[in-house]
C-alpha positions as CSV (number, residue, x, y, z in Angstrom):
1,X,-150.5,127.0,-98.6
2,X,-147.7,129.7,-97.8
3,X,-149.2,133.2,-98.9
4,X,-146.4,135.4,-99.5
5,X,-146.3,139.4,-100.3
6,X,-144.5,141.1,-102.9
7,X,-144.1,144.6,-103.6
8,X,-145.3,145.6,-107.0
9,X,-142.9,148.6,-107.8
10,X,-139.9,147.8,-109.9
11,X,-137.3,147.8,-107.0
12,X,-138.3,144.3,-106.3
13,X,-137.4,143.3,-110.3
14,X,-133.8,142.0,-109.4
15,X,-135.6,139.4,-107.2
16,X,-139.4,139.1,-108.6
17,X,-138.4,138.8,-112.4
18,X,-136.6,136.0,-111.6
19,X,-138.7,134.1,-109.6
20,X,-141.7,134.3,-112.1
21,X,-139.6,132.4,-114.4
22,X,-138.7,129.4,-112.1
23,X,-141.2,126.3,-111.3
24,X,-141.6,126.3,-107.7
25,X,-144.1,124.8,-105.4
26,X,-147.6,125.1,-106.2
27,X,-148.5,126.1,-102.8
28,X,-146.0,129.0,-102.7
29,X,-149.1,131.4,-103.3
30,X,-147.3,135.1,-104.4
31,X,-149.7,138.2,-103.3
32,X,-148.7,141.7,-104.7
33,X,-149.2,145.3,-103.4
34,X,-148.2,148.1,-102.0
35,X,-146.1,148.1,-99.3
36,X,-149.1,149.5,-97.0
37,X,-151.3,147.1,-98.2
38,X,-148.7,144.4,-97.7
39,X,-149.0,145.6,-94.1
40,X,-152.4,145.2,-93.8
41,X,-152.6,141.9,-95.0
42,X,-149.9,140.5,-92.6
43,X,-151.5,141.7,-89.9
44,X,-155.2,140.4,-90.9
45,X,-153.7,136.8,-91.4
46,X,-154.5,137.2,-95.1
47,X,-150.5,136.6,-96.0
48,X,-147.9,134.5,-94.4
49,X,-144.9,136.4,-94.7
50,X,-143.3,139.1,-97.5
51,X,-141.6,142.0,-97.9
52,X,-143.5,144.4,-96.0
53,X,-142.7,148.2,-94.5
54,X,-139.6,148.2,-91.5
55,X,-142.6,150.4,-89.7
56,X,-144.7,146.7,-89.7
57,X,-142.6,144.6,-87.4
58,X,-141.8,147.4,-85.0
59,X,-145.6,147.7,-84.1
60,X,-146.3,144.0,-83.7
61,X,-143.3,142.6,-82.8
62,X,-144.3,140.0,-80.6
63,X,-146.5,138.6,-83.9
64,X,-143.7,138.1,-86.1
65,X,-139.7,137.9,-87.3
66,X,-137.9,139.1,-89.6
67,X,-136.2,136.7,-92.6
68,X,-132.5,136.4,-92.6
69,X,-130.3,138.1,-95.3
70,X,-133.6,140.1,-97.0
71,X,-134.7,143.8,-97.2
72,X,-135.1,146.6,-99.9
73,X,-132.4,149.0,-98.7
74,X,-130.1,151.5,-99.5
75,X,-126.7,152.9,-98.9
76,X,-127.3,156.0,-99.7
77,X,-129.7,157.6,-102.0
78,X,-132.3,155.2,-102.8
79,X,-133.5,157.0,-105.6
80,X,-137.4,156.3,-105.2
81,X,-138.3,157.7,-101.7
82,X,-138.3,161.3,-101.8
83,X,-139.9,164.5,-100.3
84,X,-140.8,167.1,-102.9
85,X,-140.9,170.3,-102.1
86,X,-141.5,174.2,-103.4
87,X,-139.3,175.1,-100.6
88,X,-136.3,174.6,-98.8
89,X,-136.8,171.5,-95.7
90,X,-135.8,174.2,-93.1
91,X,-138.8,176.6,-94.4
92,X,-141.2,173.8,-93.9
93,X,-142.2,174.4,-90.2
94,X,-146.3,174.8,-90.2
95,X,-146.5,174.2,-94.1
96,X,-148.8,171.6,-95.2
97,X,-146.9,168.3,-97.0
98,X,-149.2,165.8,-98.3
99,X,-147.6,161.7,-97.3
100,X,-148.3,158.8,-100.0
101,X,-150.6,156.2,-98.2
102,X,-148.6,153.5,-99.7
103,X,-145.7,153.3,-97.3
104,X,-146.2,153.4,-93.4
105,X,-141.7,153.6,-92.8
106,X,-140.9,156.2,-95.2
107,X,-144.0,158.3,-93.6
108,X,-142.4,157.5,-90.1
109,X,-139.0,158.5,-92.0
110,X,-139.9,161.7,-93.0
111,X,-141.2,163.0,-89.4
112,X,-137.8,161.9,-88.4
113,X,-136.1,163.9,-90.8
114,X,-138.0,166.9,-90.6
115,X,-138.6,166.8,-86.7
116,X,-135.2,165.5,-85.7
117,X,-132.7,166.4,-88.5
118,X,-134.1,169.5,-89.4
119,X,-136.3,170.7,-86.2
120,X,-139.7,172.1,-88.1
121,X,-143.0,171.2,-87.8
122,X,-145.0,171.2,-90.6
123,X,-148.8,170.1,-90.8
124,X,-150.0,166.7,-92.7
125,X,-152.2,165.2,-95.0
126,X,-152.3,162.1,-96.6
127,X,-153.5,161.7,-100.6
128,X,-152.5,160.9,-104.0
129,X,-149.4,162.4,-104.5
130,X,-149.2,162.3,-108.1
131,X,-152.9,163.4,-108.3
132,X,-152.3,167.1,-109.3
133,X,-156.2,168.3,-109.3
134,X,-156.9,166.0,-105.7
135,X,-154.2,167.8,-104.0
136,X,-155.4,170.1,-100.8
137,X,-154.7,173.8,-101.4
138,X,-151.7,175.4,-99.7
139,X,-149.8,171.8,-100.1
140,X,-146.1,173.0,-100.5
141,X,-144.0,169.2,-100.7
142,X,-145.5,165.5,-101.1
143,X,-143.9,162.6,-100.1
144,X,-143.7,160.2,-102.7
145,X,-142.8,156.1,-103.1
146,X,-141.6,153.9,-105.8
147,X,-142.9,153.7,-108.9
148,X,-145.0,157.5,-108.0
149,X,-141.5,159.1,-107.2
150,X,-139.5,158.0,-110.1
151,X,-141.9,159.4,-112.2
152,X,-142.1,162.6,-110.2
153,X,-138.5,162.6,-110.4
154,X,-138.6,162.5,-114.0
155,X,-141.5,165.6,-114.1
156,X,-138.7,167.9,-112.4
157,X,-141.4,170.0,-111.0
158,X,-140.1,170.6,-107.8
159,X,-137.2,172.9,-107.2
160,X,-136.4,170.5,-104.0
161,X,-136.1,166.9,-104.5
162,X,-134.6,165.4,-100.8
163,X,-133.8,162.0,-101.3
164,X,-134.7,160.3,-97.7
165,X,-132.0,157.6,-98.1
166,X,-129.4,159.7,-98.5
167,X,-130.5,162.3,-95.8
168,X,-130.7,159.4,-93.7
169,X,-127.0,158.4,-94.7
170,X,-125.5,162.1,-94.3
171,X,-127.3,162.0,-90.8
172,X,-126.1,158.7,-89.0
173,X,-123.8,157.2,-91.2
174,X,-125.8,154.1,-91.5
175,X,-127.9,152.7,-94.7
176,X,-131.9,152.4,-94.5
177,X,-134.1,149.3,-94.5
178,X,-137.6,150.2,-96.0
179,X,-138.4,146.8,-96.0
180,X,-138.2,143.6,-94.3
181,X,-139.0,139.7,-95.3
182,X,-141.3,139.5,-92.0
183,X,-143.0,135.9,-91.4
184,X,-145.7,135.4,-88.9
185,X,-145.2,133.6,-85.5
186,X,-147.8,131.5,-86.3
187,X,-146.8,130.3,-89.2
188,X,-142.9,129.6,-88.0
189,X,-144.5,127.5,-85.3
190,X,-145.8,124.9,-87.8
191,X,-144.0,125.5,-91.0
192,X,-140.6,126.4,-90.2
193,X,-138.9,124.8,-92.6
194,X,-141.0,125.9,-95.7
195,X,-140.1,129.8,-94.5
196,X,-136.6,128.9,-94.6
197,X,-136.9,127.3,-98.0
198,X,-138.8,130.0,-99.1
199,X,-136.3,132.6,-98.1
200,X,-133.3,130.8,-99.5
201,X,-135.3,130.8,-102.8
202,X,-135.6,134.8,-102.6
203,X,-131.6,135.0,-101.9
204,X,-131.0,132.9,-105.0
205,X,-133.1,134.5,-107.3
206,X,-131.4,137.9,-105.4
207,X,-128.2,136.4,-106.9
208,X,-129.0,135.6,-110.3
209,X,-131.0,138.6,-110.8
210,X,-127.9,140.6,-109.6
211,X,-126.2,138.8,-112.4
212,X,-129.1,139.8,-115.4
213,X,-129.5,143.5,-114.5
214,X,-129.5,144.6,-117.8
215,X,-132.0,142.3,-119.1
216,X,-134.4,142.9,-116.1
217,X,-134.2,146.3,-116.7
218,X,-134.3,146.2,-120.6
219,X,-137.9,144.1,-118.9
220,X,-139.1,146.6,-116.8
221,X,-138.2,150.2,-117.4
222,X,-140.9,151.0,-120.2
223,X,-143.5,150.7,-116.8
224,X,-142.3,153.8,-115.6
225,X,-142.0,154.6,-118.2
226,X,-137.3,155.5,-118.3
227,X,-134.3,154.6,-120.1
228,X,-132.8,151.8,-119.7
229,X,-129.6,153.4,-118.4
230,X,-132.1,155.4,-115.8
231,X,-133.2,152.3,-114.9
232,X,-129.8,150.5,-114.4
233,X,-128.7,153.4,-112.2
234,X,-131.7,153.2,-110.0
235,X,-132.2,149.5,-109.5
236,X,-127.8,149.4,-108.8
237,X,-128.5,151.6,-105.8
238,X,-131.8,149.3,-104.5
239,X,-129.6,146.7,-102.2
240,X,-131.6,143.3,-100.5
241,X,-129.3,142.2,-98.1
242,X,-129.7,142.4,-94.2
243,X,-126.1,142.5,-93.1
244,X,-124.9,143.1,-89.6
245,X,-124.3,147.2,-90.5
246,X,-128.3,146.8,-91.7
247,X,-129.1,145.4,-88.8
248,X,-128.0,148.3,-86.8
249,X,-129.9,151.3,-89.2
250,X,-133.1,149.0,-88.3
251,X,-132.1,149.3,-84.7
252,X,-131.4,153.1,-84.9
253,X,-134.6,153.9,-86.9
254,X,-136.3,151.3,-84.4
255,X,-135.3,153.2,-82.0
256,X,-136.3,156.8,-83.1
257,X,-139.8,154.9,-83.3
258,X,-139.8,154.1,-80.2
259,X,-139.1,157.2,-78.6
260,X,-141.2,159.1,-80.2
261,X,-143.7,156.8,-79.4
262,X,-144.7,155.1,-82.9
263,X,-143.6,151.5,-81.8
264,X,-143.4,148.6,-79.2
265,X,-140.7,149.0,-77.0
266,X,-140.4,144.7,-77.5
267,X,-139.1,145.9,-81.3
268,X,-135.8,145.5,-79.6
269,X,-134.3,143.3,-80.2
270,X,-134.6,142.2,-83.1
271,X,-135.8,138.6,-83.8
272,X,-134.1,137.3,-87.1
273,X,-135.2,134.0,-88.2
274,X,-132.7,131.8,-90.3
């Protein structure tokens, strides 16, 4: 059996949708989540490989590598990773901003940005960002993920919306990785070969859902729920390649990790499996 994670949010639809519709191995077991609890699964045994946080692999390195040719990246703005925020980022220093538990890199991503772009400190809590009534008193920006910050998006609630992808860009020059197809050690060591089938199936669905976009959004927009042409516009900007310029964000934000640090020095370098 090869137990393999898949984010739930719609910026894995380009690959996911397609893959539902083919016939593939009946022992190619697909687990969904969160990104987080993607995480938390790889690192219990309880899933073979997926698409987990970047964050994932730079704490365990020595347990896993990372799939050739597959992430959920951005060039740019990235349109569902976002700090919200009643004020400015520079006015932030000491003010409490409540993190989404649902992704450990863009968590690490936003200390970055505020601690090392912008050079405040604010205090932080972690809770459901879209939870209006559970949110602590005095919280003045959330951090929000995926399917919770398209919809904030949509709410325009926030006079600041900071789109982390393209802070990131405007800062270094190089496009994020959020995710990575990370595979287990263990598992490489016996099944080698279904991991590299499996990953060539993810690029080929990649492809062919590159070439539907309009249908797979026409299929998945109404979950947010947006437009169509919202949709189009957002899932355009979600990239899953890991080429060589990738490589080197995940080396930069690697690392920023570990300097400040929140991961194994063994992160670098990288081990790609192909």
């Amino acid at each position: 059996m090869a137990r393999i994670g898949m984010v739930n949010y719609i910026n894995m639809a380009p690959i996911y949708e397609v893959w539902k519709e083919r016939v593939l191995p009946a022992d190619w077991e697909i687990v969904e989540g969160q990104p987080s609890q993607l995480n938390n699964l790889l690192a219990e045994n309880r899933i073979d490989m997926g698409f987990v946080s970047s964050y994932a692999y730079a704490v365990k390195p020595e347990s896993y590598q990372i799939l050739a040719d597959l992430s959920i990246s951005a060039t740019g703005p990235v349109g569902s990773v976002f700090l919200f925020s009643h004020v400015p980022p520079e006015a932030l220093d000491g003010e409490l901003v409540m993190l989404t538990g649902q992704s450990d890199t863009s968590i690490r991503l936003v200390k970055i940005i505020l601690e090392e772009f912008y050079h405040v400190q604010p205090r932080y809590t972690v809770g459901d960002v879209c939870d209006e009534q559970g949110k602590a008193d005095g919280v003045r920006a959330v951090l929000a993920i995926g399917d919770d910050a398209l919809r904030l998006n949509a709410r325009k609630q926030y006079p600041v919306q900071l789109d982390l992808g393209e802070i990131w860009h405007a800062s270094t020059g190089l496009p994020f990785v959020f995710s990575v197809c990370t595979v287990r050690e263990a598992f490489l060591a016996e099944h080698a070969e279904t991991a590299r089938a499996i990953g060539q199936t993810l690029v080929d669905c990649r492809e062919q859902g590159a070439r539907r976009m309009a249908e797979i959004c026409d299929r998945v927009a109404r979950r947010i729920p947006m437009d169509c042409e919202t949709c189009s516009r957002y899932l355009m900007g979600i990239e899953h390649d890991l080429s060589p310029i990738k490589i080197k964000a995940l080396e930069r934000f690697f690392q920023y990790l570990v300097d400040r640090g929140e991961a194994s020095p063994a992160a670098l370098p990288l081990k790609i499996f192909s």
